[in-house]
C-alpha positions as CSV (number, residue, x, y, z in Angstrom):
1,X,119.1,113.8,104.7
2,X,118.7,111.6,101.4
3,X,116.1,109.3,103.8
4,X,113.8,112.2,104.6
5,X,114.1,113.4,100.6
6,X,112.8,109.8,99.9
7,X,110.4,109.6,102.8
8,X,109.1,112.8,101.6
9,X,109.0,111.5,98.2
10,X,107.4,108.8,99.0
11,X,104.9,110.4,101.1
12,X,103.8,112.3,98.3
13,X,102.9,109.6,96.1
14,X,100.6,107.9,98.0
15,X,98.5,111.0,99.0
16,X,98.4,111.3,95.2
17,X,97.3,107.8,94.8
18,X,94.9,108.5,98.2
19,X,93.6,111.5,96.7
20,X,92.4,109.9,93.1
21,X,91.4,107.2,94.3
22,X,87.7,106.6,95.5
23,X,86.9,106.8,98.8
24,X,85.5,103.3,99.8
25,X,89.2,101.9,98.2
26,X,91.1,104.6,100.3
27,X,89.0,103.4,103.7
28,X,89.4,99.7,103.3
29,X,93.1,99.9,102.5
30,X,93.4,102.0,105.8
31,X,91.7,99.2,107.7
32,X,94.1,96.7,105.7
33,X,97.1,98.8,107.0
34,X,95.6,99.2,110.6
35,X,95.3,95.9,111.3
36,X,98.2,95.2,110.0
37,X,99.7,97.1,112.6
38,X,97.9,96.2,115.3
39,X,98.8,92.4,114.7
40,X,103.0,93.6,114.8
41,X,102.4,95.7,117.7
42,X,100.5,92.7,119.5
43,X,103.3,90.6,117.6
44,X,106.3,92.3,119.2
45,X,104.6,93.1,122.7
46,X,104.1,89.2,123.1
47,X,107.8,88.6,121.9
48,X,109.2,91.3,124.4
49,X,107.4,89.6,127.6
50,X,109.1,86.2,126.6
């Protein structure tokens, strides 16, 4: 219960941050994050097949 109080919390933040925060910045950090996921994913998908 205390995780999803903190996730929650957490969550809230950084749509605040998102929502003061212009537009162009908000867009390129979602790209930042996006790839950043897409190179674990690709990470852990290689590691699995070995």
């Amino acid at each position: 219960m205390l995780f999803l109080v903190a996730a929650l919390l957490l969550l809230g933040v950084a749509m605040g941050t998102v929502a003061h925060a212009p537009l162009s910045v908000s867009l390129a950090l979602a790209a930042v994050i996006g790839v950043w996921l897409l190179v674990f994913a690709l990470r852990e998908r290689h590691a699995r097949h070995r």
